[in-house]
N, C-alpha and C positions, 0 to 999 in steps of 0.2 A: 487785255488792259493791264495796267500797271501794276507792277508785284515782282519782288528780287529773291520768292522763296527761301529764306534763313529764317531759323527759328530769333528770329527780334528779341522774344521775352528772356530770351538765357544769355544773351552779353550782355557787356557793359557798356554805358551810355557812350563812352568813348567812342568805340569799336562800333554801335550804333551809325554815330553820325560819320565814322568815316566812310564806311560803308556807302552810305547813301550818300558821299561827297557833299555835304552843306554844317556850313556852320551858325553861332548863334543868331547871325543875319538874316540868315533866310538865304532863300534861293535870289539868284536873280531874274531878270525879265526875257534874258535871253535863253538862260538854264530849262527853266519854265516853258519855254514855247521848244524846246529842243525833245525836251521830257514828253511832250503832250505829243511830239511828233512820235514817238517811240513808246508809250505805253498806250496812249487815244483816252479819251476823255476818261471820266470819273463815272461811269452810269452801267447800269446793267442790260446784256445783251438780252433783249425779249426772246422768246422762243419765236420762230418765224411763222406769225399768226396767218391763219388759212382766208386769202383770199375772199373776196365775194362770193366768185366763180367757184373758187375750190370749197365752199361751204354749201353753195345749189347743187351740186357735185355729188358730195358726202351721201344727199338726201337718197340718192339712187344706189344706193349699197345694201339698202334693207334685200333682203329675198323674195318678200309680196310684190317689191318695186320693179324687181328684174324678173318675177312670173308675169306682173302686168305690163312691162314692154315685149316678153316674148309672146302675149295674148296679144299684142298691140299689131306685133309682125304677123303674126297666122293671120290676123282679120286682116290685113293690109292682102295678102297671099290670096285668100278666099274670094274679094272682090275684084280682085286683079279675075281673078278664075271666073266669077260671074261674068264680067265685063266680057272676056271674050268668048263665053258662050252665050251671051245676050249681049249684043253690040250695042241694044238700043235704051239700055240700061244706064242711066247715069251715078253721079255723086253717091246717089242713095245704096249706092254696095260696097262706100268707105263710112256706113256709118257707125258700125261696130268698134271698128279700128279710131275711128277721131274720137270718138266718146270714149275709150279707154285710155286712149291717148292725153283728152281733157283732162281726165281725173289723175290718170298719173303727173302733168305739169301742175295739175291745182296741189295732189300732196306735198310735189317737193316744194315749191312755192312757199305753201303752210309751215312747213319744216324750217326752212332757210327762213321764213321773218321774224320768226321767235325767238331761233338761236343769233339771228345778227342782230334783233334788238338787246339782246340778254349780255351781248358782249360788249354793247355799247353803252350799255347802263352800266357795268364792272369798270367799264376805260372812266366812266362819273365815279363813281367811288375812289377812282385812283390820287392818293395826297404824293407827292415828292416828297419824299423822309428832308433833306435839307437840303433847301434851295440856295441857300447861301454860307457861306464859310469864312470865318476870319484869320488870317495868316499873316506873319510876319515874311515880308520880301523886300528886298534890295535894305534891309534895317527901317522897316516902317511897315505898322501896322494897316493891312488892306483888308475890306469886305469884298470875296469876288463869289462868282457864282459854284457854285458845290460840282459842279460836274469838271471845273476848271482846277481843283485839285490835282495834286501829282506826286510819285511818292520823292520823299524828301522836303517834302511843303513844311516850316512850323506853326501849327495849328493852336490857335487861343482858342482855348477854353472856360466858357463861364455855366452859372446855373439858366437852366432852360435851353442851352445852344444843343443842336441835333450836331450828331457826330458823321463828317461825310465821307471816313474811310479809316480803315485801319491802321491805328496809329501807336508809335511806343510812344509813353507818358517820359517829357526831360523833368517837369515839375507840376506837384500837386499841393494845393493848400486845402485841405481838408476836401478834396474832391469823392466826388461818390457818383454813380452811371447807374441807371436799370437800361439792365442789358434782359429783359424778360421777353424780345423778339428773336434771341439766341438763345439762350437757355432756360427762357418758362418762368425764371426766379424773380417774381417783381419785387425783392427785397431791396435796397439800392447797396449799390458791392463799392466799397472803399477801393481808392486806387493810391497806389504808391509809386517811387523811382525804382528799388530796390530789382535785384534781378531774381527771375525765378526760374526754378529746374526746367529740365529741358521737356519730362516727361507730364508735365503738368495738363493739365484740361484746360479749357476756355475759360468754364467759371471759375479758373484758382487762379488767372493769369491778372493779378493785380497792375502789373505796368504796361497794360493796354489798353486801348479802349477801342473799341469793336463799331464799321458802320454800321445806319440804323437804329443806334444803341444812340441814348440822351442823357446828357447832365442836370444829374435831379438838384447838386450841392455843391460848394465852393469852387474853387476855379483853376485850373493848371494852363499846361503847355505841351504839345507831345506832336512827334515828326510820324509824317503816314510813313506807311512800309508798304500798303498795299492798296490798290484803288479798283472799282470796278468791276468784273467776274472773279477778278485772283482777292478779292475779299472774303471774307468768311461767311458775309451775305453772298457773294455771289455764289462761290463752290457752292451752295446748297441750293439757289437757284439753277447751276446749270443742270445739278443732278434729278432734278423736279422736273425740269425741262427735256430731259432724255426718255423719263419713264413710260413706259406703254403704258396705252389707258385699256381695261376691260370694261367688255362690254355690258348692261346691265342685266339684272335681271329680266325683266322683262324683253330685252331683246332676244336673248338666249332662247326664252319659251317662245317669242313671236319666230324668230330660227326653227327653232322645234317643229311647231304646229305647221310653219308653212312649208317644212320638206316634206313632215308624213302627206302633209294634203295633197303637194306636188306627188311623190309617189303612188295615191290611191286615184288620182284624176289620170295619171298617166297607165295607171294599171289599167284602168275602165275604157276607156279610150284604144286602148292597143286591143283589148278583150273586143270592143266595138268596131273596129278599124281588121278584123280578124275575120268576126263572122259574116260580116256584110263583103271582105274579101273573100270569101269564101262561098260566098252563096252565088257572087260576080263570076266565078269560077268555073261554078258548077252549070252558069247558064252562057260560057263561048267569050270567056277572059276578053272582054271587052275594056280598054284601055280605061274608057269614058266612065267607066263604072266601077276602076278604083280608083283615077280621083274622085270622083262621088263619095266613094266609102273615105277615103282617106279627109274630105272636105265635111264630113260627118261627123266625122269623131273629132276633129279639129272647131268644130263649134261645139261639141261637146263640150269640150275641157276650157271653152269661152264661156261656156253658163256655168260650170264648175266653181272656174275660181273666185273667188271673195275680192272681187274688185273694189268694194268700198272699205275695206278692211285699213288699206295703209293710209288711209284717209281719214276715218272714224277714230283711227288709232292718234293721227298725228295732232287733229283738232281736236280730244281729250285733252291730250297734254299739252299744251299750247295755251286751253281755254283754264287749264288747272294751273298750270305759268302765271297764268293772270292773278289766278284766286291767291298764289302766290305772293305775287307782286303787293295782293294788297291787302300781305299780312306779313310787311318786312322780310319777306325773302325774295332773292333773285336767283330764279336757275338759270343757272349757267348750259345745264345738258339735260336738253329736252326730255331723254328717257328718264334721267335721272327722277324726274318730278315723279313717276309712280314707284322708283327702288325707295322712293321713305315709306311708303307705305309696306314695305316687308323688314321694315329693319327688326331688328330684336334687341341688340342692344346701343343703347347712345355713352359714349364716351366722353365727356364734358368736361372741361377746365373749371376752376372753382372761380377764380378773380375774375368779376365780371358778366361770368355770363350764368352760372348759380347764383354768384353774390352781386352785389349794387359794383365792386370796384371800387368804390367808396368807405375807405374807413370811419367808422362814426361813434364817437363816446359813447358806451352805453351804461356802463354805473360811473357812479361816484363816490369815495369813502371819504366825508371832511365830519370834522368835529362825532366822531365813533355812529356814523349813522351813513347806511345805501341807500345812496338818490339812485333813482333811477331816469335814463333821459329820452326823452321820445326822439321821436324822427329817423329820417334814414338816409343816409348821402350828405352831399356838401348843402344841401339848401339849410339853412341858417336859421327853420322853423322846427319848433318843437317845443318841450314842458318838462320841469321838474317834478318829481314824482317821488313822494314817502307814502310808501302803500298806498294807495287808493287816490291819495289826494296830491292834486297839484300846487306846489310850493312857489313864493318869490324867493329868488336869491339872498339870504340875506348875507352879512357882513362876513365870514367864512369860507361860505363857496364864492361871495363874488371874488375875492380875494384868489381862489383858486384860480378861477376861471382867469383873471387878469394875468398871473403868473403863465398861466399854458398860453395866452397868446402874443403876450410881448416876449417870454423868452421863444422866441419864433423867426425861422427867417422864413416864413410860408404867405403863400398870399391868396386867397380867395377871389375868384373873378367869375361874376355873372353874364350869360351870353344871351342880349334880349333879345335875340333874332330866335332859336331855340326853346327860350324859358328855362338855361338851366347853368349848374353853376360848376367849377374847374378849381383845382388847385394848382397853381405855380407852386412846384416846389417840393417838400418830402411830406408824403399824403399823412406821414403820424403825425408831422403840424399842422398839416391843413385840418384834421380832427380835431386839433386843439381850438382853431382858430374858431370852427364851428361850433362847439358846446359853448364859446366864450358869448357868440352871439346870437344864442341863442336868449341866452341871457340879455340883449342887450348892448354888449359890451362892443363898442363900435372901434376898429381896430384902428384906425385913421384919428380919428378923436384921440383914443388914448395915448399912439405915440406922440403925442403935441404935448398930453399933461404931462406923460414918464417918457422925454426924448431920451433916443437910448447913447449911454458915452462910452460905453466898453463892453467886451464880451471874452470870455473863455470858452473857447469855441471845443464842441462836442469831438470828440476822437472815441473809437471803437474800445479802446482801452479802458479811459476815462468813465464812458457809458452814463456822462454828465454834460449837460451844459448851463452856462450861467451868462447871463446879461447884467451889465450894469445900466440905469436909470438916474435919471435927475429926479426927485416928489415933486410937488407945489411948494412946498414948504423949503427949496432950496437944501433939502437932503439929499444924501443918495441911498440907491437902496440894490440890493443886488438879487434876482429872481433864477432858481436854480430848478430845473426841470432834469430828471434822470432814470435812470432801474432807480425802485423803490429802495433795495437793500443797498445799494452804493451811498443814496442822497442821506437815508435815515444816518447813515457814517459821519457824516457831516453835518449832521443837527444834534442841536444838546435840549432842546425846547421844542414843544409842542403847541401849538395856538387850538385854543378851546374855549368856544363860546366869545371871542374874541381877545383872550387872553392870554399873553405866553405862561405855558406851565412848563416843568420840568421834565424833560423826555425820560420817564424810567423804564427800565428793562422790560415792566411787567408791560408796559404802553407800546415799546417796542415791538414786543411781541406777537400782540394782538394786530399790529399793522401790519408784519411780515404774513400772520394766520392768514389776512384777510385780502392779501395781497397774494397768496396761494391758491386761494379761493376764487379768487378772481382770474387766475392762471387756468385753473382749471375749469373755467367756465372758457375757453381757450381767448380769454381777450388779452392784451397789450396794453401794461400796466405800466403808465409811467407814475412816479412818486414827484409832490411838488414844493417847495422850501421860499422862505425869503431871509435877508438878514439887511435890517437898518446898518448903515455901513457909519464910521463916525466920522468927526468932522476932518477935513486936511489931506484924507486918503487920496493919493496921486495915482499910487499903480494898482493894474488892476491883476492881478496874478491867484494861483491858487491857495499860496499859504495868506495872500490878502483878504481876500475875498470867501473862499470857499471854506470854509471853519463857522464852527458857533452859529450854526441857520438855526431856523424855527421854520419845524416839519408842519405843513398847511393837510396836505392829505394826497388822494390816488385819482388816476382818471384810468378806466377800462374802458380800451377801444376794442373793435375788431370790424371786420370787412361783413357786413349784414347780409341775409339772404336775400333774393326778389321774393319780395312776397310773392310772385306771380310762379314762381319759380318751386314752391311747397305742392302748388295746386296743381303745375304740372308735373312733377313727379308722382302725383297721386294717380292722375290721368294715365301714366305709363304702365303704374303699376296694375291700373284696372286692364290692360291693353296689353298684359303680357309684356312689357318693355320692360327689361333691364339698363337701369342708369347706373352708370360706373363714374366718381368722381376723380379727377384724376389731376393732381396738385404738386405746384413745386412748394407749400407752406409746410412748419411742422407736423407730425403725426399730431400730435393733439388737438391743436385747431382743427386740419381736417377733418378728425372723427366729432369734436364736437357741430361743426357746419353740419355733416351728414348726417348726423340723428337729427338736428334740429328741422333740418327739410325733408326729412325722411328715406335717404338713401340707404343708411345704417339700419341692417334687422339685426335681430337677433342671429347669432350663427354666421355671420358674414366676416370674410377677414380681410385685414389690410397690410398691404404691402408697401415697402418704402423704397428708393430707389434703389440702396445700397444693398435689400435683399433680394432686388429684380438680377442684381449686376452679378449676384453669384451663382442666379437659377439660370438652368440650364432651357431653352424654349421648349422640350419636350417637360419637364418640371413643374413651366410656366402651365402649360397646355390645361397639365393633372388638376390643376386648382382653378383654374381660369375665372370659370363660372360660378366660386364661394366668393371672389374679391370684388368688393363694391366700393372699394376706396384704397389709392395711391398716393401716398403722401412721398415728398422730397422726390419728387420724380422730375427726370430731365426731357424733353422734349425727343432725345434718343430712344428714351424707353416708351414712348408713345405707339411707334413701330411694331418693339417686339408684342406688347400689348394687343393691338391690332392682330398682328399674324397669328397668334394662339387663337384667337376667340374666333376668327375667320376659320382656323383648323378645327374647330369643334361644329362649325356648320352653321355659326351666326354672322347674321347679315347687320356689318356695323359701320354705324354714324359717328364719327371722329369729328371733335371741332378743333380748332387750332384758329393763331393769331403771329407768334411770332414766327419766322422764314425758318425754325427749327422743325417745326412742325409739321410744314410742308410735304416732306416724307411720308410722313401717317398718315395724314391727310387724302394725297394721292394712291396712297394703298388700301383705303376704308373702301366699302362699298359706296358712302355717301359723304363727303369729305365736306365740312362745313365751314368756311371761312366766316371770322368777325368783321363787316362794314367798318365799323369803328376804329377797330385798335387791330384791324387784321393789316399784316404788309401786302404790299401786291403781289411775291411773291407768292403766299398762303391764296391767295385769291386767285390766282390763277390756276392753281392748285386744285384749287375745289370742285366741286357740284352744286354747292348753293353757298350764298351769300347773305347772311343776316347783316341787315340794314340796323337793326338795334340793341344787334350785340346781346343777344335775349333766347338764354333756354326756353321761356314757355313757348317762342317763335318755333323750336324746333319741334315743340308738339304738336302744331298747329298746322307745321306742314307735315308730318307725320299723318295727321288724321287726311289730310288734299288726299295725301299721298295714295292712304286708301281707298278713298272715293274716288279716285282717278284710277285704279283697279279695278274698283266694285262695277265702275261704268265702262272699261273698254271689256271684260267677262261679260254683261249685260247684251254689248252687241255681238259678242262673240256669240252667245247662246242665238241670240237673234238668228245670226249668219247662220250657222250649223240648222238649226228648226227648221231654216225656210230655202237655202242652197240644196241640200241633200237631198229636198221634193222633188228640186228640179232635174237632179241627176237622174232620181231614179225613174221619173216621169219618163225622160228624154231614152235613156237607155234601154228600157222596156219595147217603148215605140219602137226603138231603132232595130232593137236585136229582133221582134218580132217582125216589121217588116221589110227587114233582110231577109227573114224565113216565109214571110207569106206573102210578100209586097207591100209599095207604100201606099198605094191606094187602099188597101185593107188598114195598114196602120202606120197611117201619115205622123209625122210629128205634133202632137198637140200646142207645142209651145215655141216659135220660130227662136231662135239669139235673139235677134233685136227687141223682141217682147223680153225675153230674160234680161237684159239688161238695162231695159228702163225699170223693170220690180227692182233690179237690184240695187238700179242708181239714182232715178228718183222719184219713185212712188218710195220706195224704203228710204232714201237716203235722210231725209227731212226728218223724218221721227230717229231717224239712227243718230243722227249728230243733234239733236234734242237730248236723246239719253247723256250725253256728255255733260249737258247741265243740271241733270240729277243731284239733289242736295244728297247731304251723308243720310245712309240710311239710321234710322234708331240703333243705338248702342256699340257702332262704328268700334268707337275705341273702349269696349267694352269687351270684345273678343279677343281670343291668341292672334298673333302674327302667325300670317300662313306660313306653312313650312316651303324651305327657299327649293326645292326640288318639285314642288306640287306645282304639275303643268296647269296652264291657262283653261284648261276645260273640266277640271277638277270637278266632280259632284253633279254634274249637268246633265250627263248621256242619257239618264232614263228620260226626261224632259225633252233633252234635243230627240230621241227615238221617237216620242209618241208625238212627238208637232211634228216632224217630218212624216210621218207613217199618215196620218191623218189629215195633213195636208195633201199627199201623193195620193189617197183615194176620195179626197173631195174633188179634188182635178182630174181624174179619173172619171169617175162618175158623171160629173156635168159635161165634158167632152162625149164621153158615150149615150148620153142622154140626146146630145146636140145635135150627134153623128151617126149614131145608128138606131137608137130607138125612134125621134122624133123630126131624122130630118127634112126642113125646111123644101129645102131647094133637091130633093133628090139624093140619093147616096152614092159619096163617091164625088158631085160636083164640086167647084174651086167655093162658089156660094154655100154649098153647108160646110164647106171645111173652114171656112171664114169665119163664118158661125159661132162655129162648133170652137176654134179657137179664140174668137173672143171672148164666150163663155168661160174658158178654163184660165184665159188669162184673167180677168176679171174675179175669179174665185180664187188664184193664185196667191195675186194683189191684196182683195181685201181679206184674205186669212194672214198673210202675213202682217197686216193693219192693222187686225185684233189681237194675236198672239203675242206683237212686242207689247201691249200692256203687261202680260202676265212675262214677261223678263226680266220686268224692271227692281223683281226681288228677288234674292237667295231661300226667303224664310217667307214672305207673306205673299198669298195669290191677290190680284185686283179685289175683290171682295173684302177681303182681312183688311188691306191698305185705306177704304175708304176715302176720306179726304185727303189723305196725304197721294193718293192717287195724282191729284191735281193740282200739286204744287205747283210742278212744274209745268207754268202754262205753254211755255215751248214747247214743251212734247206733246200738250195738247192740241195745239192751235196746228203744228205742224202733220201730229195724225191729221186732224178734218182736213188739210190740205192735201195729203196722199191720197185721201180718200174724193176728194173732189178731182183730183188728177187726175185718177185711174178713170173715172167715169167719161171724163171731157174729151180725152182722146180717144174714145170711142166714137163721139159725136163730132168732131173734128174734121173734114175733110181731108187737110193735109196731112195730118196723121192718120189717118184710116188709110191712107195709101202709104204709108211707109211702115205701115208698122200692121198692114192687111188684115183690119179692125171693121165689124161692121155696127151699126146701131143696135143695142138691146131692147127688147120689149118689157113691160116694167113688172109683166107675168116670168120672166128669166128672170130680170134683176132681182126681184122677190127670192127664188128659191135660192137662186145662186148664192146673195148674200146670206138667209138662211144655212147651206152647207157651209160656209165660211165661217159662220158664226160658231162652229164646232170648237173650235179652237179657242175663241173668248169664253167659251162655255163649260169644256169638258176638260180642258188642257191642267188648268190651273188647282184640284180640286183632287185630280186621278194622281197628279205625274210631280207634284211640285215638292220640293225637298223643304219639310216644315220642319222649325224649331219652336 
């Protein structure tokens, strides 16, 4: 799209417009549609978002997903092998294969609705920077639609107009831009005609205005150069839009854990598939009897794998997406939801998402005494305060208060859909306007009393502005607002107790001290003046007007914490988390914001951008982790910031808002876009999406983040405890009767039995554990370290539920089978028996055992009631456990799954051995704190 690459900011206006062939007319109609044919609209090219298809797709990339369709294919292979050596065999020898199959289309399924609802809720978020654009064409001023720009278009500019591409400024009257979605700096930047060097940066480049970027103040004219990807918005989108994504933590350790597992089920199975070929061997190499063996070990390594795993895994995160959702954040990327739970450090912008965003008066120095003023933001409630006690306005401060909001071009506007209030305008008047009514002072009302006739309008130079007014009284009178030390220049009088007195040096003084004092409390001090003007006065000028005022007193602003926002940096700090503030304001204000919310220790240092730009990244690296506040930093140094502390082995949460950002953003482990005041670029960007623009939100998914951890470990332990029994059940049997025969030692446990324990007598309590509240003191621990695999601290626990399990199932099969059998030994009726038995003691051990998973630190005992919070897990146990029973007594399951009825002398012990495990597991084996 449109863009003629020359540096614009370094000619001359001249040489500009030749350039771009247009003159002060504008383009024409024809020019215009020739343009649009040869650069293409004004808008930016998406990244080419992934299909439906290609998102269902995705979900089969995991490695559990692609061991559970290649368990999918072997059972498919097995039954085909059944069938034609039992012709008379139906359906029931693809049942292994369809129920693996199930649960693999039900993962991805789960997978794909979260992440295509997640990116349908981000496409809501989505605002058009400016819809529409004003331009002069054919010599007449047109409103047309913003994407319908083209370069050489001239573009009107007024206050509040979104800017819809890159443009040189031909004339500016006192205009001013916050360009803070390109360079971080919500200061608003003066723009000029003048030309600038060639080498200059974006933020010194006065005679441009940038898309994206908005007119907070007065009004010019300026011709685009550039429209579309070749804008300065775009280039930074298209480079966001190339970058690889990595993959998360947790994915990495689920990578991890599922190749060792694949290598130890493939070890056992080949070791299985070896001695049973071997024995085949030794008795007349009989074909039929190594696919036997080979069809052996191949259901082997079907009861092996952790089929409910990419399941468990994916409805955690999904159901923590939710918990998400309905605490203002939107993830974007499903895994991402449990990488906040390992972050360590957060990286956070101060405007906005520390602070309210909202500047708000907080002292006052009128008549030699500090008010102090309540409230926080634009809302227009609040109190006057002389120590302890709340004051009326009297004659003094109203008179202040009047001066800060008519000399104002700001306007305050409440949103009653919301509840909440905005300013049009430059936010240091929108603070004025607010202390003014808080007071009272109703701005609409007073300009009717003091219509205003003139103005000497504020310049960077000047660092004043003044207004003239009509009184009641058919005087005038002129209201001068500026820096304290420029306005005190131009007043010889002082008002006191509502008297002019004489401004002396020693009075001077004290209001400069105090005006220091207020500095260094880091607020934004403006000083306030009037002067009764006399009669006849015509012009309104500075040697008229601005002379001989009477100094009224100070207003200190500044941009206020979240209150919410103290409390959760307290939270982080119990939690092991490092918050880094990281600010395009001065060093002073920064550091005062940080101690006030508690980011600032003792011993911590701050760096500014200008001594980012001369460390070297290995420099940066050495200190990394003393720096807890950046002041005057540009959204470029966001990046290098990122990459050091990522180098030292910390797992970090970036938030960002303007399309600068976007960079660091997609390089943080958890890249956080602002809902609010984020571009779409930053949002696209990201990992998660805050809906309210709100630090405490980011500790709130922080804490999900863990307990979306704490609960896929929980089944993990599960899986591990109660899979491993069945390995080593199956594998004993096998290797033994390969050595002695299967009639000696048949299989205790068929696949299909293994796979209903694993899918849904377990499944039900397994996906219950997902809705497991945070456990007590959550964010009270360190951040795990980012290399501590997913099974960290479990083994002695998974060792002794496995081990204990393998000889409860043991025991009651030999009970069934050779001490007490039924039906004979050796018949298909005690082997039926006999495996109903050990399936049924399988079942209900692993029933009871997941109670004692569901903590790190306390066994079912310790837990008490918190035991049964969660009635899901509970209601779901009794339903496993009414499962496992039913289909015993089931006819049509009793033939698929060659189950026969128990006698209530069996179910007594059996459940008894089972109960070893709720009994002894939690008490010997459990890792207490």
């Amino acid at each position: 799209m449109g863009g003629l690459g020359n540096l614009w900011y370094a000619m001359e206006m001249d040489e500009v417009l030749r350039k771009l062939k247009v003159g002060i007319n504008g383009l024409t109609k024809k020019e215009v549609e020739r343009r649009l044919q040869k650069y293409g609209y004004n808008e930016l090219k998406e990244k080419k978002r992934r299909t439906a298809l290609h998102m269902f797709l995705d979900q089969f990339k995991d490695i559990f997903m692609l061991l559970l369709i290649v368990a999918t294919i072997f059972s498919v292979v097995i039954g085909y092998y059944e069938t034609l050596m039992e012709p008379t065999k139906g359906i029931e020898t693809y049942t292994d294969a369809i129920t693996i199959g199930v649960i693999v289309i039900l993962c991805a399924l789960a997978g794909f609705v979260q992440e295509y609802k997640a990116e349908k809720a981000v496409e809501a978020l989505k605002k058009l920077a400016a819809p529409e654009a004003r331009a002069i064409r054919d010599g007449r001023e047109v409103t047309i639609p913003a994407r319908e720009v083209v370069p050489g278009d001239i573009l009107i500019l007024e206050t509040g107009d979104h800017v819809p591409a890159d443009a040189r400024i031909i004339e500016a009257v006192e205009l001013k831009t916050n360009e803070a979605v390109l360079t971080g700096e919500s200061t608003p930047i003066k723009k000029e005609v003048t030309v600038v060097k060639e080498d200059a940066p974006i933020s010194e480049r006065k005679n441009m205005v940038y898309s994206g970027t908005h007119i907070v103040y007065g009004r010019g004219k300026a011709v685009v150069v550039a429209t579309g990807m070749n804008t300065e918005f775009g280039k930074i989108a298209e480079m966001v839009q190339t970058a690889e994504e990595e993959r998360t933590p947790l994915q990495r350790k689920l990578d991890r854990f599922a190749s060792k597992l694949a290598k130890l089920v493939v070890g056992v199975c080949v070791l299985i598939f070896a001695l049973e070929a071997f024995e085949v061997a030794m008795y007349g190499w009989k074909v039929e009897g190594f696919i036997q063996a080979f069809m052996s070990s191949i259901a082997l390594a079907i009861s092996a794998v952790p089929e409910g795993l990419p399941a468990i895994v994916t409805i955690t995160l999904a159901l923590g997406a939710r918990e998400f959702a309905k605490r203002n954040a939107i993830v974007r990327r499903l895994a991402s939801a449990e990488t906040l739970g390992a972050v360590t450090v957060i990286c956070s912008d101060k405007t906005g998402t520390l602070t309210k965003g909202e500047m708000t008066v907080r002292k006052i120095y009128v008549n030699d005494k500090v008010i102090e003023v309540t409230g926080v933001g634009y809302e227009p409630k609040g109190k006057f305060i002389i120590g302890n006690d709340a004051i009326k306005p009297e004659e003094d401060l109203s008179l202040l208060l009047r001066i800060g909001a008519l000399c104002n071009n700001a306007r305050i506007e409440r949103n009653d859909q919301s509840n909440t209030w905005r300013v049009v305008g430059d936010p240091t008047e929108g603070a004025l306007l607010v202390s003014a009514a808080k007071a009272g002072i109703k701005l609409e009302e007073f300009e009717k009393l003091y219509p205003r006739i003139g103005e000497v309008v504020f310049t960077s130079e000047r660092k004043r502005m003044t207004t003239i007014h009509t009184a009641q009284e058919g005087t005038k009178v002129a209201y001068m607002k500026g820096a304290p030390e420029v306005v005190l220049e131009r007043c010889n009088r002082v008002l006191v107790n509502g008297k002019e007195v004489k401004l002396t040096e020693k009075t001077k003084r004290k209001i400069l001290e105090m005006n220091d004092k207020f500095a260094n409390e880091a607020l934004r001090v403006l000083g306030m003046a009037y002067k009764t003007l006399p009669e006849g006065i015509r012009e309104f000028n500075e040697k008229t007007i601005e002379e001989d005022l009477v100094f009224v007193g100070l207003q200190g602003m500044i941009d206020p914490p979240r209150e919410e926002a103290i409390e959760a940096i307290k939270t982080c700090q119990e939690a092991g988390i490092k918050t880094v503030m990281i600010t395009g304001d001065h060093k002073l204000t920064a550091v005062a914001i940080a101690k006030e919310i508690g980011i600032m220790q003792k011993g911590n240092i701050v760096l500014t951008g200008g001594q980012l730009d001369k460390m070297a990244q290995e420099e940066l690296e050495k200190i990394v982790e003393n720096v807890t506040v950046y002041a005057r930093v540009s959204p470029e140094h966001k990046l290098k910031i990122v990459n050091a502390l990522k180098a030292k082995g910390h797992i970090v949460a970036m938030t960002g808002d303007g399309v600068n950002d976007a960079p660091a953003v997609k390089t943080a482990d958890i890249g956080v876009a602002m809902g609010i005041t984020g571009t779409d670029v930053t949002k696209e960007a990201s990992d998660l999406v805050l809906t309210d623009d709100n630090f405490a939100t980011i500790v709130k998914a922080v804490e999900q983040g863990r307990t979306i951890y704490d609960n896929i470990r929980k089944y993990a332990r599960f899986l591990l405890a109660c899979n491993f029994d069945e390995l080593l059940v199956i594998g004993t049997f096998a290797i033994l009767g390969g050595i002695f025969g299967e009639e000696m030692f048949p299989l205790p446990l068929l696949p299909a039995m293994i796979l209903w324990i694993n899918l849904v007598t377990d499944g039900a309590p397994a996906v219950a554990l997902a809705l497991d509240p945070p456990e007590k003191g959550v964010m009270k621990r360190k951040p795990r370290k980012p290399e501590e695999g997913i099974l960290h601290g479990m083994l002695a626990f998974v060792i002794a539920s496995f081990l204990l399990q393998s000889a409860g199932t043991f025991l009651v099969f030999a009970l069934e089978y050779y001490v007490w059998p039924a039906h004979g030994f050796g018949t298909n009726a005690t082997l039926n028996e006999a495996r109903t038995a050990a399936f049924v003691q399988a079942a209900m051990f692993e029933l009871f055992v997941v109670w004692n998973c569901r903590s790190e630190t306390r066994s079912i005992w310790r837990m008490r009631k918190d035991a049964f919070k969660n009635k899901y897990f509970v209601i779901s146990d009794i339903i496993g456990i009414l499962l496992t029973l039913a289909i015993c007594y089931i006819p049509v399951t009793q033939q698929m799954f060659h189950l026969v009825p128990l006698t209530q002398t069996d179910l007594l012990y059996i459940i008894g051995v089972s109960s070893w495990g709720f009994l002894v597991i939690p008490e010997l084996f459990m890792k207490n704190q």
